[in-house]
VEXZAFI-721949 format. One record per residue: x, y, z of N, C-alpha, C, O in turn; residue in three letters. Coordinates in steps of 0.05 Angstrom, whole numbers, plus 5000, padded with zeros to 4 digits. Last residue first. Layout:
XYZXYZXYZXYZala...
***
This chain:
830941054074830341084098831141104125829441134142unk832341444025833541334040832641404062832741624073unk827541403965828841623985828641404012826841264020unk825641413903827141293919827741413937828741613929unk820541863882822341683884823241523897821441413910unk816142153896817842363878820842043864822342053845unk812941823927811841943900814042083877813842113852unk816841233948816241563958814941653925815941573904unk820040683971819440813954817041033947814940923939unk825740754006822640714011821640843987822141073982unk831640324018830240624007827940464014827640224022unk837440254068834640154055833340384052833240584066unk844239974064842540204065839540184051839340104027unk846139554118845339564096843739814087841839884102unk847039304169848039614161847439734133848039954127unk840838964172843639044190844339414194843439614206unk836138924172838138994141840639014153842539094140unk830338794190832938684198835738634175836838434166unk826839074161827139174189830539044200832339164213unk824038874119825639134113826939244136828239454134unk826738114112824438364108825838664115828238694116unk828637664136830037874152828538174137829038404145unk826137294105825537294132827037554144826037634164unk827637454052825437464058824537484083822637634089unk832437314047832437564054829437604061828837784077unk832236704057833136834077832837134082832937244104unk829936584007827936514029829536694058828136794076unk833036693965829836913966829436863996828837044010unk837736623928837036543950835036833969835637043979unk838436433858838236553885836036673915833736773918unk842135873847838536043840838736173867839036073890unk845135583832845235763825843436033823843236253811unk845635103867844335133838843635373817842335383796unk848935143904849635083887848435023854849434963833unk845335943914844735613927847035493902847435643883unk849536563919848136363898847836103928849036073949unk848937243939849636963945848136713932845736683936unk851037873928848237703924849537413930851837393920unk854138453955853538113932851237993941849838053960unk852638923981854738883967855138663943856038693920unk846039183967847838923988851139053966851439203946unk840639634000843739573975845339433993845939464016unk833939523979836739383999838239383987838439253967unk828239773976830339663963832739663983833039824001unk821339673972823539753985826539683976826639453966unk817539663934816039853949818839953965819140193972unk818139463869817839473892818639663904820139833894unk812939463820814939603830815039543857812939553870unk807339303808809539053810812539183823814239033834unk803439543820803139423841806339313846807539253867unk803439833767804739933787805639813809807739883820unk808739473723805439573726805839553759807239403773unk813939713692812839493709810439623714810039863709unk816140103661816639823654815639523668815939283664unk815940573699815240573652815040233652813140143638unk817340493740814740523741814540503707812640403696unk822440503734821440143746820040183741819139973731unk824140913715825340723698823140513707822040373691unk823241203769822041243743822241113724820441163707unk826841003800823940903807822541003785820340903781unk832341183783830640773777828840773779827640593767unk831841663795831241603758830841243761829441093746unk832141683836830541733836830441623809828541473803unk837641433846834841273865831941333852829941183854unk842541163813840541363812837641383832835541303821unk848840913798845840833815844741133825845841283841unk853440923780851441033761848040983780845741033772unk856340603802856540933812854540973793854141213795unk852440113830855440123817855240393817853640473834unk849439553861849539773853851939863844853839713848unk844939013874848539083874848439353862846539353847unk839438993916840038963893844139093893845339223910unk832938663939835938703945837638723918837538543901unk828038913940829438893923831838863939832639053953unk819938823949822838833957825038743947825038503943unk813538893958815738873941818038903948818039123959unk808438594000809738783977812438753978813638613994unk803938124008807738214008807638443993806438453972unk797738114034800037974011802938124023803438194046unk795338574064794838354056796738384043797838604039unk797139014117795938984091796838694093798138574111unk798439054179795839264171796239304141796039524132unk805439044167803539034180800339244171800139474161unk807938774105807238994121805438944137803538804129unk812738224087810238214103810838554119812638624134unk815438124020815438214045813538274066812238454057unk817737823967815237933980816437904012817837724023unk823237953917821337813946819837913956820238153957unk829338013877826338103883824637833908825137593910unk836038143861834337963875831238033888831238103912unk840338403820837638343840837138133847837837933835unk845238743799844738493810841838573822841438793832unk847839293778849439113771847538793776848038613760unk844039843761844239623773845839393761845339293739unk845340303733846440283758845640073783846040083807unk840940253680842740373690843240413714841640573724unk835739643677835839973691838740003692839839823704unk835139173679835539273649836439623653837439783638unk835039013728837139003721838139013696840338943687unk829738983737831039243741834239153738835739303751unk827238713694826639043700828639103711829839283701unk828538193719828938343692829038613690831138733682unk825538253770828838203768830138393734831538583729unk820438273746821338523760824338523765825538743765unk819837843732819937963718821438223728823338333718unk820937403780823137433759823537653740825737723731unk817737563813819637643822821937593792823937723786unk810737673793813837453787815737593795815937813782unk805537723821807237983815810037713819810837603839unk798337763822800937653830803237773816802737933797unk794438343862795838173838797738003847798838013869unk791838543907790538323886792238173859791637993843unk796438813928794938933916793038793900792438903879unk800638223919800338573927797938643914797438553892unk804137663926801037753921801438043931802738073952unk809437263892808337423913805737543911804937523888unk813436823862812336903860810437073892810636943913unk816636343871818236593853815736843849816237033833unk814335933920814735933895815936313890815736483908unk807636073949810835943954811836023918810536113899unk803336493987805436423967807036233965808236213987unk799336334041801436524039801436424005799536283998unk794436104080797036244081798836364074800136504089unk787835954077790336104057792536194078791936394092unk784935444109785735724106788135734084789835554077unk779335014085781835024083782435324091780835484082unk775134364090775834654086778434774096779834654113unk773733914112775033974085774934224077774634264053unk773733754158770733834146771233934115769534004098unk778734234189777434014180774334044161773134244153unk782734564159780834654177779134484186777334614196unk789534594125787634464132785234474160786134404182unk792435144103792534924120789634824123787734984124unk796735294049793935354057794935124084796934984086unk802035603992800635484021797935534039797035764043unk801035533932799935643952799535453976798035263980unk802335283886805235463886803735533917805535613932unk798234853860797935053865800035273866799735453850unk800034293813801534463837799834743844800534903827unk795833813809796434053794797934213827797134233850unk797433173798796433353819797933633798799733653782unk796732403779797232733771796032893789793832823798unk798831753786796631953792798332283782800732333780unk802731393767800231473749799231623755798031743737unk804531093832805231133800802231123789800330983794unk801831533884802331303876802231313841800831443826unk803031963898801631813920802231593907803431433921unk805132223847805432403881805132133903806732113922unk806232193798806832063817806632183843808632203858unk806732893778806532663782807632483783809932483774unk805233533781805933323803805233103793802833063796unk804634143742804133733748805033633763807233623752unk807134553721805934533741804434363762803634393785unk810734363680811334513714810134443737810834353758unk807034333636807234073650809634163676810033983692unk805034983628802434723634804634543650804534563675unk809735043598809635193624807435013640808034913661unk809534693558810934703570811834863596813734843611unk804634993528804734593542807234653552805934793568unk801735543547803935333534804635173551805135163575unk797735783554797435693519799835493518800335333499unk796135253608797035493597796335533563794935383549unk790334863643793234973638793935263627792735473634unk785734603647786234683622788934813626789734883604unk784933993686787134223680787534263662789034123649unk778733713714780633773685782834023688781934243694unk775733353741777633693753780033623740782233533747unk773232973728771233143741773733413750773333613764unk777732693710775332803692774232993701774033193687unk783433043744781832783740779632813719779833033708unk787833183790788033223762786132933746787032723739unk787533373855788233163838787133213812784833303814unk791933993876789333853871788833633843789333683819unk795134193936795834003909793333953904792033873923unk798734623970796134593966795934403934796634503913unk803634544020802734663989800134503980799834263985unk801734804093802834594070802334604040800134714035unk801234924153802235024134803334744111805034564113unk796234564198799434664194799934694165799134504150unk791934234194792734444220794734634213794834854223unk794833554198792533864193793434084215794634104236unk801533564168799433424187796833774191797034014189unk801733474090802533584122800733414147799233214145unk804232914061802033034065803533174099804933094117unk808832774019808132734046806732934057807933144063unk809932413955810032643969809332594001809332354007unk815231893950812831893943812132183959813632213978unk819731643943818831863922816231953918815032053899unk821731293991819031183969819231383940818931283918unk823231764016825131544006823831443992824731493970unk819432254004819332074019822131904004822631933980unk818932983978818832673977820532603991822632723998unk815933643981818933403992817633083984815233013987unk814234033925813433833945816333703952818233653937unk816534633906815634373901815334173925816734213945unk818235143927815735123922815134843905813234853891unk822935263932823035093917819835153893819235183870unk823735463989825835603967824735503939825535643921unk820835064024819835384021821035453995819435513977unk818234443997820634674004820034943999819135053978unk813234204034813634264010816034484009815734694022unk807533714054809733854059811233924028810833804007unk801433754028803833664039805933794041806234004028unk794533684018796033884030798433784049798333744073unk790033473962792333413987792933673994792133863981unk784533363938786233453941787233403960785933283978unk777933163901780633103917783133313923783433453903unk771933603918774033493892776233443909776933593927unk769333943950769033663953771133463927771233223924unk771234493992771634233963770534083965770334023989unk769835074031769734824016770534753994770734913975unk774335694049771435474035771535184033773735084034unk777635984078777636004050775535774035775435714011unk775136204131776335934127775936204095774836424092unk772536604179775436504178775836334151778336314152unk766336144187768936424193770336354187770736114185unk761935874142763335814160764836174159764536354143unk757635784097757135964115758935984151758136054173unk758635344070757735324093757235454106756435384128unk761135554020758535474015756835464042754535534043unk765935854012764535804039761935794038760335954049unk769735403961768535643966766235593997765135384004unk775535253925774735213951772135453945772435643929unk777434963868777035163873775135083909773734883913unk781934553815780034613835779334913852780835093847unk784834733772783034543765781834533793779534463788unk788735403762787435143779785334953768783835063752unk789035773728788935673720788935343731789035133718unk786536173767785736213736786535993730784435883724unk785235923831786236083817786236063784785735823778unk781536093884780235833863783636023852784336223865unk776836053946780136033941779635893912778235693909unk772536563980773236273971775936343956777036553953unk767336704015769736814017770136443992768736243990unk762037014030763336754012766136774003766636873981unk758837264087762137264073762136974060762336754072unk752937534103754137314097756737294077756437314053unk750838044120750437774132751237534126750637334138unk755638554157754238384128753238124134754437984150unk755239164177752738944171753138764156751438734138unk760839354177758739454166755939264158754939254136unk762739134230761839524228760939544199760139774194unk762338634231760638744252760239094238758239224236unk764738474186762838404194761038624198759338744185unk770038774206768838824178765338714175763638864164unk771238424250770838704249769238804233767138904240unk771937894224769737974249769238274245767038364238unk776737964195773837824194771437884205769237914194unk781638074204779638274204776838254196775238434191unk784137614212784737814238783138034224783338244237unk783437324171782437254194781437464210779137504219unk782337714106784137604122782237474154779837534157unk780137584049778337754075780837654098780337424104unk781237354005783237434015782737624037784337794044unk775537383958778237273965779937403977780837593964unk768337363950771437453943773537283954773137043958unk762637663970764537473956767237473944767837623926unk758237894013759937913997762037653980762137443992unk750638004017752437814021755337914006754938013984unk747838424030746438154044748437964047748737804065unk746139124029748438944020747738704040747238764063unk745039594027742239394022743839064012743138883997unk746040184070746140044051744539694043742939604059unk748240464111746040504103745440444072744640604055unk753040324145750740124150747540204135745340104141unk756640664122757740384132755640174135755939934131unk754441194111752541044092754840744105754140544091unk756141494162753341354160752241204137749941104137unk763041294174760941454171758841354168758841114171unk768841254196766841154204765341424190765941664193unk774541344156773941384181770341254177769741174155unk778040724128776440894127774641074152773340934168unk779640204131781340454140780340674144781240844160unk776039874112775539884142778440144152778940224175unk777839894057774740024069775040034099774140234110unk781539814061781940004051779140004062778640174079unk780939214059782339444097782239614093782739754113unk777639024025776539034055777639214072776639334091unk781839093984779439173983778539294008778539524015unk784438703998786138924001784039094001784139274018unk781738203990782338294010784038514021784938524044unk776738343942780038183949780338323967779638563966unk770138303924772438303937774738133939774937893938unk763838363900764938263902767838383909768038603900unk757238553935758738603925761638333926761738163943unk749938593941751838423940754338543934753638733920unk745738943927745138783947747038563959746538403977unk744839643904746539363906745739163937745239243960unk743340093889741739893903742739633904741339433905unk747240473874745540213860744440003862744439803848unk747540753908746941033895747040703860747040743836unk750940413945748140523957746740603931744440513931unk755440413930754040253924750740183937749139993937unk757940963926757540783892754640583906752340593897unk757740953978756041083967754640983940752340933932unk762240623983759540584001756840703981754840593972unk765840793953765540533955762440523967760740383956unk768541303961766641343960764441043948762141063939unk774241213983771741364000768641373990766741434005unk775340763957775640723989772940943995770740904005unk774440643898774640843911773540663938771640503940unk775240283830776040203864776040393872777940503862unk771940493779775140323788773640323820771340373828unk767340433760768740403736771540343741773140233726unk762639833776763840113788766440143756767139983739unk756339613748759239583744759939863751758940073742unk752039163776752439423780755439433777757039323792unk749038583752751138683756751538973758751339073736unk743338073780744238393749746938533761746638603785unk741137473766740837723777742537963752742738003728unk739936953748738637223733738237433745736237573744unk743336553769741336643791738536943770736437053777unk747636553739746836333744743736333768742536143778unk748937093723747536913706746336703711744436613698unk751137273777749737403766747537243745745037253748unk756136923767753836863795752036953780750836783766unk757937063733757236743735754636743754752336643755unk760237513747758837443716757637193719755937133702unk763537523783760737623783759537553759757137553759unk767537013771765336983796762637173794760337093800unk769237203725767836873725765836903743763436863739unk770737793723770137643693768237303705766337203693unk772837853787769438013763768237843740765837763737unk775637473791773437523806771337653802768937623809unk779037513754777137333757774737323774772637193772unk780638093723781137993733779437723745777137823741unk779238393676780838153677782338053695784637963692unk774838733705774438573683776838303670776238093660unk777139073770776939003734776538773721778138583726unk772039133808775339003808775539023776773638963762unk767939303832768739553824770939323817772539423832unk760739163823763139033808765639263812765439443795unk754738863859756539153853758638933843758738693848unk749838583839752538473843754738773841755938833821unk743138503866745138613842746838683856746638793878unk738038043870739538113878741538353847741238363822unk733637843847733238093853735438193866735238423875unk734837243838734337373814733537773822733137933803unk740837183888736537103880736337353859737337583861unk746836853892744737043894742036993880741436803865unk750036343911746336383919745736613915744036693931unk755436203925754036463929751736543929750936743940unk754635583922756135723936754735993934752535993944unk751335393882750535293896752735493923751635503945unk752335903831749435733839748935713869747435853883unk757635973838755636163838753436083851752636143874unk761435493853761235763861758835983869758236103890unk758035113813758335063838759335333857757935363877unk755935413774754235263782754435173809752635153825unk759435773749757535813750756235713770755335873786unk764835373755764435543761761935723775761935793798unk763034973710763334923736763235113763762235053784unk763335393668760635293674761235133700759435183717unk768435413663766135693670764135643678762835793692unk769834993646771235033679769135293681768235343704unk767834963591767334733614767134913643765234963657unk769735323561766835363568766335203592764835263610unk776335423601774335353578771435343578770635363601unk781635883607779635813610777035733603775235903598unk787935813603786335773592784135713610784335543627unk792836303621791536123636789336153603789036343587unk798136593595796336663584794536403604795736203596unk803936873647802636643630799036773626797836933640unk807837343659805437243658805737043638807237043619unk815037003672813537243664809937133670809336913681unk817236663730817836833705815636953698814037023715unk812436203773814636353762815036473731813636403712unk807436183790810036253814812536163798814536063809unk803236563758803436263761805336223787804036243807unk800636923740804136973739804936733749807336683748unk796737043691796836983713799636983713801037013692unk791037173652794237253654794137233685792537333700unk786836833603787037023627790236943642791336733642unk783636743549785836703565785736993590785037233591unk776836443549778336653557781536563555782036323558unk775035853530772736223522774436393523774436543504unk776135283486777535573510775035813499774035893478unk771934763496772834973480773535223490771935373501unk769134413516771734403519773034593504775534573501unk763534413498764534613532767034583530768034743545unk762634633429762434343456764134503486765734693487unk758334963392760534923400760334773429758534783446unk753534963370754834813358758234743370759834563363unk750735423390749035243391751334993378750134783377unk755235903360753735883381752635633393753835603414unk753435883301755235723315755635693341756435473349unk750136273293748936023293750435753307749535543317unk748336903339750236723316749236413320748036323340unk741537113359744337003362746736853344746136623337unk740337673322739837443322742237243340744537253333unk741638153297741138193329740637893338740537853362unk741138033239744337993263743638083295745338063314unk736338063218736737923229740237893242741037693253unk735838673202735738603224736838263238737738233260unk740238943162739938703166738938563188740238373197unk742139493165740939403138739739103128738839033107unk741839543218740039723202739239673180737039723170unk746039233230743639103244741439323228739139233227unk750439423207749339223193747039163201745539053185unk749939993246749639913210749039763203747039793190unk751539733291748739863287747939833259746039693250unk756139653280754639403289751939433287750339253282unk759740153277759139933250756439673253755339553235unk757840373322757940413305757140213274755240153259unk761139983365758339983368757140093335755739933322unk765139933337764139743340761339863342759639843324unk766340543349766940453333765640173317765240173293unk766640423408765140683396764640593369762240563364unk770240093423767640043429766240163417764140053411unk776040123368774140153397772340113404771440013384unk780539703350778039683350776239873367774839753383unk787439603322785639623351782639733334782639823311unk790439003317788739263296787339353311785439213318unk797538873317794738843331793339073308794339233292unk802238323312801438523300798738593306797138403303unk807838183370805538153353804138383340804438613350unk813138333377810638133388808538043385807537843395unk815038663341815738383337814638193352814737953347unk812039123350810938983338812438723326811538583308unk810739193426812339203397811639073384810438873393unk805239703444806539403440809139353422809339503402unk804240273448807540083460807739823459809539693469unk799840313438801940383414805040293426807240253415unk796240213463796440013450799439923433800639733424unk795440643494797940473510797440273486798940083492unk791440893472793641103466796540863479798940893474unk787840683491788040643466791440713463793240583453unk785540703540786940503534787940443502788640233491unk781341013535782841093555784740933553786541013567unk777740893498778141173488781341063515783541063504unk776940153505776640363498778240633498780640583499unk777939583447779139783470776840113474775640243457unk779538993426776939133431777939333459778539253482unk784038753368784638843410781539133404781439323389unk785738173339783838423340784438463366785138303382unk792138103309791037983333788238333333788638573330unk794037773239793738053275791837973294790237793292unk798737213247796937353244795837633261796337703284unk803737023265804237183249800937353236800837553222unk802836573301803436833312803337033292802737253302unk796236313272799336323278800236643290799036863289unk791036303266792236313241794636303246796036263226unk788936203319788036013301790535953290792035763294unk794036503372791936623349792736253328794836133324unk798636423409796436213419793936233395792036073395unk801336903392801936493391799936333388799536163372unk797637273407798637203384799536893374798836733357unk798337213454796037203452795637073423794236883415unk804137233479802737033482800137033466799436793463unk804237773456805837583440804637303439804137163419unk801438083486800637973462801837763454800637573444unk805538043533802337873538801337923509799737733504unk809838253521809638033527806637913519806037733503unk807838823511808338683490808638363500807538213484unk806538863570805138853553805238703521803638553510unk812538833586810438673593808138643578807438423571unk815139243564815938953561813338773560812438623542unk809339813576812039643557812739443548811739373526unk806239573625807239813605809739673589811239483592unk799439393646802539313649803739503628802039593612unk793739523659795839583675799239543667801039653679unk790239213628791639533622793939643632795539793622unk791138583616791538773640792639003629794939023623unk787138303571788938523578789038593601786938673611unk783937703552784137953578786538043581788237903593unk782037403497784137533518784637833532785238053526unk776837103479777137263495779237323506778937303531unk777436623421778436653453777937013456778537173438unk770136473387773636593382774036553416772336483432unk765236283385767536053391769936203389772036073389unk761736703386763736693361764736393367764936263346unk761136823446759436723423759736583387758336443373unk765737103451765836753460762836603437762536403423unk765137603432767537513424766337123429766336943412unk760237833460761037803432762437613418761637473399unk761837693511759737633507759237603472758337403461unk765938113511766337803518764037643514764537403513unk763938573497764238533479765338213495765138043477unk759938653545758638603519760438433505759738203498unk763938793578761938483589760238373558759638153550unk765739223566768338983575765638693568765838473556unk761139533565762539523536764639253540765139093521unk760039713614758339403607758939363575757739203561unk766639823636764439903632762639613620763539383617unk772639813667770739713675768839943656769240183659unk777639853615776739923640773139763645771739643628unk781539403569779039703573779439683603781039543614unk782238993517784839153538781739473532780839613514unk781738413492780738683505781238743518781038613539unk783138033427783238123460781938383471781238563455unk781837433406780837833400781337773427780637603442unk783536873370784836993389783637333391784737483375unk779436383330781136683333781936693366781036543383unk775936003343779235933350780636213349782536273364unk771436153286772535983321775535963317776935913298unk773136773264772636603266773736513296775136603313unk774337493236773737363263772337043252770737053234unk772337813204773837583188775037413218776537223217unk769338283191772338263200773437973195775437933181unk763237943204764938073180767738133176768638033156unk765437793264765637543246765637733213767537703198unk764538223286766638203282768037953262770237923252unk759038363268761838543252763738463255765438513238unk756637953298756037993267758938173261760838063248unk757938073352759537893340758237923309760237913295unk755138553354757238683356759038413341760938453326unk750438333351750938503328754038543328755338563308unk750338033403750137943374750438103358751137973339unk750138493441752738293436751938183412753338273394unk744638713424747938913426750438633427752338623411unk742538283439742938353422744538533412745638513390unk743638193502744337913486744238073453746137983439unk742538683521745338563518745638443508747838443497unk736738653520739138793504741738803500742938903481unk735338243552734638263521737438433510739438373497unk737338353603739238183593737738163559739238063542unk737939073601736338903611738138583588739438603567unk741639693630741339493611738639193615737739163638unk741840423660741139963657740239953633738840093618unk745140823676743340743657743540473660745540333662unk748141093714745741113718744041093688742441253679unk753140773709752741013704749741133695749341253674unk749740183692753240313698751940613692750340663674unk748039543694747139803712750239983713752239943728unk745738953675748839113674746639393679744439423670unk740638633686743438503673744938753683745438723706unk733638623694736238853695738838643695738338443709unk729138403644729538393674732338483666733438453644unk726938223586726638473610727738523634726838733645unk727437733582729837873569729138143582731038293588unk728237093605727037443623729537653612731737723621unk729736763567728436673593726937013614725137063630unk732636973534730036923527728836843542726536803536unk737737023566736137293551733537223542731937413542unk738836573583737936653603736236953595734437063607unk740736363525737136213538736936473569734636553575unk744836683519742736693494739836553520737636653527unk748736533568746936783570744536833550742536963557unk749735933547748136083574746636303575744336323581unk751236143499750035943498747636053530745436163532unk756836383512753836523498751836433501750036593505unk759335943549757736153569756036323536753736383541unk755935293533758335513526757335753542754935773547unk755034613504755134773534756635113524758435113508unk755234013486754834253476753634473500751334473509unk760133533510757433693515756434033494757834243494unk765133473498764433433485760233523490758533543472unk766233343565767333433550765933623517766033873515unk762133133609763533043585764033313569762233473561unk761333163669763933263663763933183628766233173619unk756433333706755933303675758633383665758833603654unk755333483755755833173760756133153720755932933710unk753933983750756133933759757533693762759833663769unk749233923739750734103723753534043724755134053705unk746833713776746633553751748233673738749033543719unk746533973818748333833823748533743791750833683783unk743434503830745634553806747934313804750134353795unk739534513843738534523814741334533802741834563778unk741134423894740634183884740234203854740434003839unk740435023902743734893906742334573892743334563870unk736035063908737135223894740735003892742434913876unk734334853945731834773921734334993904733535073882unk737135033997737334793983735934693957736334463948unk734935624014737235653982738035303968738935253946unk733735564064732135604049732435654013730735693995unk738935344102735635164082734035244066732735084051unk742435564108741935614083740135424071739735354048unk741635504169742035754151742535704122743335914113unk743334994172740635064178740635344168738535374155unk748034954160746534754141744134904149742634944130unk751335164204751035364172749035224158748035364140unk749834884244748835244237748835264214747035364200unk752834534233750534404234749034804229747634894212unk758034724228757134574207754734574208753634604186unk758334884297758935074266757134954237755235084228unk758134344305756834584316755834744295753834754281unk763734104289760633964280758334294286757234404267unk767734604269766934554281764334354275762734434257unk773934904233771134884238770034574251771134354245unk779035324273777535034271774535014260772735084275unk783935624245781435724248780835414241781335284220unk789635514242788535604224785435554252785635444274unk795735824262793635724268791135724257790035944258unk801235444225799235634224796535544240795335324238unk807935274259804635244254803435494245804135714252unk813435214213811635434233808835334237807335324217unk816334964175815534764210814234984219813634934243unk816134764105815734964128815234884158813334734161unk821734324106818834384094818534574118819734584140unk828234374062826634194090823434384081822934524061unk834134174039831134144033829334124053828733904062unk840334404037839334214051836434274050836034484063unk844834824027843134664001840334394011839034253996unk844035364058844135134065843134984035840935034024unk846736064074844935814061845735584062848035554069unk848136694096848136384099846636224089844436254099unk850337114059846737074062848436774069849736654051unk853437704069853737544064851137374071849637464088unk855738474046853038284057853737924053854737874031unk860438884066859838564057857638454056857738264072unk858639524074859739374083858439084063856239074051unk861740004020859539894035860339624048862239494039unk
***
């Protein structure tokens, strides 16, 4: 094969491409204020909530949902498979279910995770579990093998009693059978099903009504206390466990939900994204609570029959990632596009260039589009009812220049960072303060990565996003892209390191190198491998090797056989050049496509 050679430069410079980002306007501003006059008696009920950073507050999402259940325990909460729930019943189906698990021997600080699919069994038992003061860890069903066992291990570490304790995992029928590939030097688990739970939960509540009761500790736990870990890939190496605390949920709630999304106690929140991911677990659950509306849970994601699901539940809202949107707008044109009762959507990653369209062909009257990530201390949302933009802040942040290869900020001779100019592509930094606490990782040492400090001046702290955005004025912001070891497909983030791992644990790879790649007509990067090969290279048995050991999104999609791989003097290899030359400009290089049956040479 011929030589691949990758020119590099050890020399540090910051992205120079303009992005054009989308101007908001006095005009604009003054429209959106007058369009949501009638929701200001609503958005003001939620400044005190939000102006209330102590710590030590007795605050917690059971807490929330216990008063919103006795506030209108009749009124509709969770709607799945043509049966509703009303928030009475949930609040006591969840208290029984935490009675058993606290019999189990569940306490505050435990670690119970839940690895399921979308049903109101995901929403109960988190509702269970936080009431407890235990952590909620969100399984991504999706990951196989390594990975999986990874993410207990984390879960395990991060368990009261130590890694060496078991870890409870709340599963259902469909997710059971993948429990059994954790290894157990990662940790030791006792799986649980819903069925099962429900079961035993009934019992005690038969021989003991009072456990329908809310737990007592409940009312005793302070907002600084983690509810969730939630798995993020951060922009580098494997998932990290993100902590999320009663605090940041309740910020959440109030300023997202409340005063940003405004649904009205008659609204209901179609849900098709899974449960660990954030946009279901904070944003619909938040909103939903923070307004006493009611959640319509889809059980996965269907393009074709999306409309219907959400006709066939009177849904008045739905939530979204922008892979979501093209899959719907790919769709041929039919009559439920506009025969539906949908007012507003919410989500992340509605791209520019299909903003309008999506709009116009299926009626919607209002896109909350917003930018937050699991383990960010700030979060943008289009409270203003602006286009185009990824939302408002009012919490400090910068947007400065920053090395593409690096994904850390450039400094000044000073050492001090250097803010982009607006308008233009820059890493997104948010200042680290009372009012925008960084609960981080389970681990303090992946947590202090992600810190900038000293940026502006000695003492100050900035949480690195890894995400380029540009500045819109009016303090709103577009999304641009990734930086950092890390890429977006399919709503996930996806570590180029892990997948490095993967596949150079595979027979007939000598070398990789993993990167996101820009397809036309989708969101984020998909996947791409430049990799060294030797006579044992198999095209079709790697893509079956990649699919056992990576969750699907994370397999990449194209692969590049180079001859060598080319180190920076730091030894770290060099992503940003193959990145720009993507699947089109390979030279002579031979490039696969990755195909149902396998690998096959494009």
């Amino acid at each position: 094969m011929r030589c691949t050679r990758i020119v590099t430069s050890n020399t540090t410079t910051a992205p120079t491409a303009d992005h054009a980002a989308h101007r908001i306007t006095w005009p604009s501003m003054i429209n959106g204020i007058w369009e949501m006059r009638r929701d200001l008696p609503q958005i003001a009920r939620q400044l005190p909530i939000m102006a209330n950073h102590d710590p030590a507050r007795k605050w917690t999402v059971g807490q929330a949902f216990a008063k919103a259940a006795a506030a209108h325990p009749d009124r509709l909460f969770l709607r799945a498979a043509e049966v509703d729930w009303t928030y009475g019943e949930c609040n006591r189906r969840a208290n029984r279910w935490a009675a058993e698990l606290s019999a189990r021997g569940v306490v505050r600080g435990d670690v119970v995770a839940i690895c399921a699919h979308n049903s109101p069994e995901v929403v109960i038992a988190m509702l269970a579990v936080v009431k407890l003061g235990a952590v909620a860890g969100m399984i991504n069903y999706n990951q196989p093998g390594d990975a999986l066992s990874h993410s207990f291990g984390l879960l395990a570490a991060a368990n009261r009693a130590g890694p060496r304790a078991t870890v409870v995992v709340l599963h259902d029928d469909a997710t059971a059978a993948g429990l059994a590939d954790v290894d157990a030097a990662s940790a030791t688990i006792e799986g649980l099903s819903f069925a099962d739970l429900d079961a035993h939960a009934d019992a005690l509540a038969a021989a003991d009504a009072t456990v329908n009761a809310d737990p007592a500790i409940t009312q005793t736990l302070p907002a600084s206390s983690p509810a969730y870990y939630i798995f993020t890939s951060g922009t580098t190496g494997w998932p990290k466990a993100s902590i999320m605390s009663h605090s940041r949920w309740q910020s959440a709630m109030a300023g997202i939900g409340g005063a940003g999304i405004r649904l009205r106690s008659d609204d209901v929140m179609y849900v098709a994204l899974p449960f660990y991911h954030n946009n279901a677990l904070t944003i619909s659950i938040a909103s939903a609570l923070s307004a006493g509306a009611a959640l319509a849970i889809g059980k996965k994601f269907s393009a074709s029959r999306f409309w219907d699901d959400v006709i066939a539940n009177d849904a008045t809202a739905f939530c979204y990632i922008g892979e979501l949107c093209r899959y719907l707008l790919a769709q041929p044109a039919k009559a439920t596009d506009r025969a539906h009762r949908v007012r507003l959507i919410a989500g992340n990653g509605l791209r520019p260039e299909i903003w309008e369209e999506f709009v116009e062909r299926f009626g919607i009257g209002r896109v909350v589009e917003l930018y937050a990530a699991s383990e960010s201390n700030i979060g943008f949302v289009n409270i203003f009812g602006q286009s185009k933009t990824a939302g408002f802040c009012p919490l400090p942040y910068a947007v400065v220049q920053a090395d593409e290869e690096t994904g850390q900020p450039i400094r000044d001779a000073n050492g001090h960072v250097i803010r982009a100019p607006q308008g233009t592509a820059g890493l997104l930094l948010g200042q680290i303060s009372d009012r925008a606490r960084m609960d981080g990782y389970t681990d303090p040492a992946a947590t202090e990565t992600k810190i900038v400090r000293d940026a502006f001046k000695a003492g100050d702290a900035y949480f690195n996003t890894g995400d380029l955005v540009a500045e819109q004025g009016f303090r709103h912001i577009a999304f641009v892209d990734r930086l950092g070891d890390t890429f977006r497909w399919k709503g996930e983030n996806v570590a180029t390191t892990e997948v490095e791992a993967a596949l150079n644990a595979i027979d007939g790879i000598s070398a990789s190198v993993v990167y996101g790649v820009a397809v036309p007509g989708a969101d984020g990067k998909a996947g791409m491998a430049a990799v060294v090969v030797d006579d044992h290279f198999d095209p079709i048995a790697l893509a079956t090797q990649a699919r056992a050991r990576l969750p699907h999104y994370a397999v990449p999609l194209y692969l590049r056989i180079v001859d060598e791989l080319t180190h920076t003097s730091t030894f770290k290899n060099v992503r940003v050049d193959l990145r720009k030359q993507g699947y089109t400009d390979v030279g002579g290089d031979q490039l696969y496509t990755l195909t149902e049956g396998g690998y096959a040479r494009a």
